[in-house]
N, C-alpha and C positions, 0 to 999 in steps of 0.2 A: 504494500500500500504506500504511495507517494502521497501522502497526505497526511494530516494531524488527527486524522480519527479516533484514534486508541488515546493520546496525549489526551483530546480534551474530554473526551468521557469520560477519563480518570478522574481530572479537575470536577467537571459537572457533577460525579459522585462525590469525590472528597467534600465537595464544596455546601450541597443538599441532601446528599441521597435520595433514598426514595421518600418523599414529604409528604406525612400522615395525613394530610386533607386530601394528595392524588389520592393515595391510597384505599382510603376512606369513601372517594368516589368511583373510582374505576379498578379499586384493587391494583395487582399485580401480572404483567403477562405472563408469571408461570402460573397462575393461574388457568390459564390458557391451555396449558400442558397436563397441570391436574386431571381438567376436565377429563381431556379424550383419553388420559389413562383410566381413567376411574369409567370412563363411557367401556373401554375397552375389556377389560378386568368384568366387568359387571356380563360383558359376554361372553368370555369365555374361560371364566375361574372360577365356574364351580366344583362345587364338591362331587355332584355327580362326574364329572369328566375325568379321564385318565391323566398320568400326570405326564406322559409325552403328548396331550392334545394339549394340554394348558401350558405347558413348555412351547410347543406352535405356535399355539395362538397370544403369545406372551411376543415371542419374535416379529411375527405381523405386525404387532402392536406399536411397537419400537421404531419398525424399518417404517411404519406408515406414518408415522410423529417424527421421523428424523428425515422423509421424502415432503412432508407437507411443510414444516418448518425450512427447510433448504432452500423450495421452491419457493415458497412468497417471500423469502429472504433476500433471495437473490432477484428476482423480480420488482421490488421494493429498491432496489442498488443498482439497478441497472437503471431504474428508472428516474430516481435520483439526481442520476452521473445526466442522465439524458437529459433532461430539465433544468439542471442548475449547471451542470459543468464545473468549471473550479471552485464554485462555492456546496457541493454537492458534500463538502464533509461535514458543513456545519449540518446537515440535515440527518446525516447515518450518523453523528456521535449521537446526536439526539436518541436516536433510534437503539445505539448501544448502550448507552447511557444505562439503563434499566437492569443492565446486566450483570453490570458489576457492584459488588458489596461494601466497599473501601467505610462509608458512612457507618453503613448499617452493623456491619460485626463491630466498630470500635465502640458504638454508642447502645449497644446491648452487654457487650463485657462490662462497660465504666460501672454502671450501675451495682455491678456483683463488687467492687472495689468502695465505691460509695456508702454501701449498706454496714461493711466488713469494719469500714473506718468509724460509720457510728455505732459501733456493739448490736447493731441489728443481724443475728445471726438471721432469725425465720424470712428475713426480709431479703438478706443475701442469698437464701436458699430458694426463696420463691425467684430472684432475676436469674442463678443461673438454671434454675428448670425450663429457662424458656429457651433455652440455647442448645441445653444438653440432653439424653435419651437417658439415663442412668436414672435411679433414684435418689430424690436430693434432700426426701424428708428429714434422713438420720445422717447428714452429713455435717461434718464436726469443721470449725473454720478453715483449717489447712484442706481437707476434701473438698470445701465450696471452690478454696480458690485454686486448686491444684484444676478442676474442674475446666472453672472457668478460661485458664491459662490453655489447656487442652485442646477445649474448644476455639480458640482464636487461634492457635496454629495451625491446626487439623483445615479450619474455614479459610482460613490465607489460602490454599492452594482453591479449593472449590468456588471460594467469591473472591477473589482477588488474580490469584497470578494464573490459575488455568483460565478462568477466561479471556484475560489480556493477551495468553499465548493464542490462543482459540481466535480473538479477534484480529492480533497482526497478522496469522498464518492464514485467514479466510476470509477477512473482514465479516461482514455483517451475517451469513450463513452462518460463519465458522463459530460467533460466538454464542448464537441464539440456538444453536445443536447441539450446543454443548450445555447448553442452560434446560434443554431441553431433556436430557441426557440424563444429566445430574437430577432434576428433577424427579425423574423415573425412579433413579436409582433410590433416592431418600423415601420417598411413597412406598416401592414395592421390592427393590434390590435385595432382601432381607432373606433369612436363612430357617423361618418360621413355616411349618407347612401349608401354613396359608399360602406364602407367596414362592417358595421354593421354586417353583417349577414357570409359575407365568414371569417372574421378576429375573429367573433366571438371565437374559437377553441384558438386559439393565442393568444388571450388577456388571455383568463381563466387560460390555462396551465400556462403563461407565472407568472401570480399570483401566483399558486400554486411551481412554480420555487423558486420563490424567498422570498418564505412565510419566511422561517427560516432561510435564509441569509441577510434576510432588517433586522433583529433582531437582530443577530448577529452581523451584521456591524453597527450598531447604537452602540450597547454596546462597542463597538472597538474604536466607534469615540468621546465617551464620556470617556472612559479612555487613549485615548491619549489627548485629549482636557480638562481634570483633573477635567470635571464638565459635565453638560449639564443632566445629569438622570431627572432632573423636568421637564423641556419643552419638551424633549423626552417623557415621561410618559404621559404629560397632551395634548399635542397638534400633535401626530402622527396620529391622525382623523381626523384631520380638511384636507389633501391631500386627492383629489378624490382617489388618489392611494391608493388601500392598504398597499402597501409596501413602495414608495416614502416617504411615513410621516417621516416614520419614523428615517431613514440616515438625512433627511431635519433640521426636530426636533431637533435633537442629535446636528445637527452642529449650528444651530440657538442658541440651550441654551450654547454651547461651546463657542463661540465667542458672548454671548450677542448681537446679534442682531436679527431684526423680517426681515424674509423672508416670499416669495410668495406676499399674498395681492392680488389686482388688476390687472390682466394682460389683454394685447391684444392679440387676434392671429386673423391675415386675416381680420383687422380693426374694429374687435368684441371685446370690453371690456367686461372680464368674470370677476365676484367680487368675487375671492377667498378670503377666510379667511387667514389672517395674522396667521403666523408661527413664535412662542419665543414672548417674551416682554421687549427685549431689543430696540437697537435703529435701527431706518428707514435707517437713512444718514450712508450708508457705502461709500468705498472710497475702493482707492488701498491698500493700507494699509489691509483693511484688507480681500480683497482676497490676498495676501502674509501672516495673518497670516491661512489663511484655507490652505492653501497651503500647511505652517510649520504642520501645524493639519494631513493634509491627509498626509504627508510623513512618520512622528510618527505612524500614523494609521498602513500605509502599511507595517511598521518594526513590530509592533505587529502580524500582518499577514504571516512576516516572522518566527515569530519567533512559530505562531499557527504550520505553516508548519512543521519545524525541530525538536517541540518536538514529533509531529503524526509520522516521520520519527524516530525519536529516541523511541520511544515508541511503 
């Protein structure tokens, strides 16, 4: 892309994100993608049906939400370029704009740091349950904020640097397939026999998504973080995730602390392996320094932008 597209969608998010009155009035375009998954699912994931029909028709699902998205994407872009010509970017950052998270994860974490500093534990446990899938009832300060920190790593790749890699590399398709993608995966990617077999398609793609943007944005988060390459290196396997390790890693060796460990979801304690060999007891403190880390991160991101624009 010869043009500032990625650079100023960046700013546009940094700057607003997504603003609770749009929101509030026209929602969200993954929204968008909900639907037809949930349209989708609702035909062909029943319990009656086998679980290579629901794996089928799981694949259909995907390829038809990742062919429909493409297409008006691209047509949207082409059309754009047709109409405006050189000023044709200011109209697709617009467009991308929506896509990226920069706002939104910073101003969802602050909160869980906010609560922590006023002795509000119930109150920190309730912002980060909005972030995190885990159980946060019986989580003690150091769990809220080990949480919290997690989830802003983990999210750096998925709203932050895969979609910027997504949008330089395809422009406007590339980033909205990927959002689309992602989307899938969060809804039904899951390993529950509910969605085993339909989400199967979703989860896989959504790996292969983000194979070389979890890489990427780790090495981003370790040179804003001025350290972190050993725990990154040694401990990005221990994340069932392929790609989660490794943003996780990166921020764990950066801030000397161990994340993941022991979680619960739905009153099931799973015994993950500890993540870094720093210290347990986090605190507010320092999800405010991951904070300072991801904002450094995402100027590096800007600045990946502006030289691919310049270049």
């Amino acid at each position: 892309m010869a043009d500032p597209v990625a650079l100023a969608a960046l700013m546009l998010d940094a700057a607003v994100g997504w603003p609770g009155p749009l929101y509030r009035r026209i929602g969200h375009p993954v929204g968008l993608f909900a639907a037809l998954i949930e349209r989708g699912a609702a035909w062909g994931n029943r319990a009656d049906q086998s679980f290579a029909s629901r794996r089928a028709v799981g694949i259909v699902t995907i390829l038809a939400l990742l062919t429909v998205t493409a297409t008006l994407c691209w047509q949207a872009q082409a059309a754009l370029v047709n109409l405006l010509g050189g000023w044709a970017w200011i109209a697709l950052a617009l467009l991308a704009w929506p896509a990226l998270a920069q706002r939104s994860l910073h101003d969802h974490v602050r909160p869980v740091a906010d609560a922590l500093d006023r002795g509000d534990l119930p109150g920190a446990r309730k912002a980060v349950g909005m972030i995190v899938g885990r159980d946060t009832a019986a989580l003690d300060e150091a769990g809220v904020a080990r949480a919290a920190i997690e989830s802003l790593a983990e999210s750096f790749c998925d709203g932050v640097a895969a979609p910027l890699f997504w949008l330089l590399t395809f422009g406007l398709p590339g980033v909205w397939c990927y959002k689309a993608i992602n989307t899938a995966d969060s809804l039904i990617g899951h390993r529950e026999p509910q969605w085993r077999a339909f989400g199967w398609a979703a989860a896989r793609i959504d790996d292969i998504a983000n194979l070389l943007p979890a890489r990427l944005g780790s090495g981003i988060l370790c040179l804003a973080g001025m350290g972190g390459w050993r725990v990154m290196a040694r401990d990005h396997g221990r994340h069932a995730s392929p790609n989660a390790g490794w943003t996780e890693a990166a921020m764990a060796g950066a801030l000397n602390l161990r994340l993941a460990g022991p979680i619960a979801y739905d009153g099931v304690v799973a015994d993950k392996p500890w993540i870094g060999s720093g210290r347990v007891e986090a605190n507010a403190a320092d999800i405010r320094r991951a904070l300072r880390l991801y904002r450094r991160a995402c100027l590096i991101l800007w600045g990946v932008a502006a030289a691919v624009w310049l270049i």
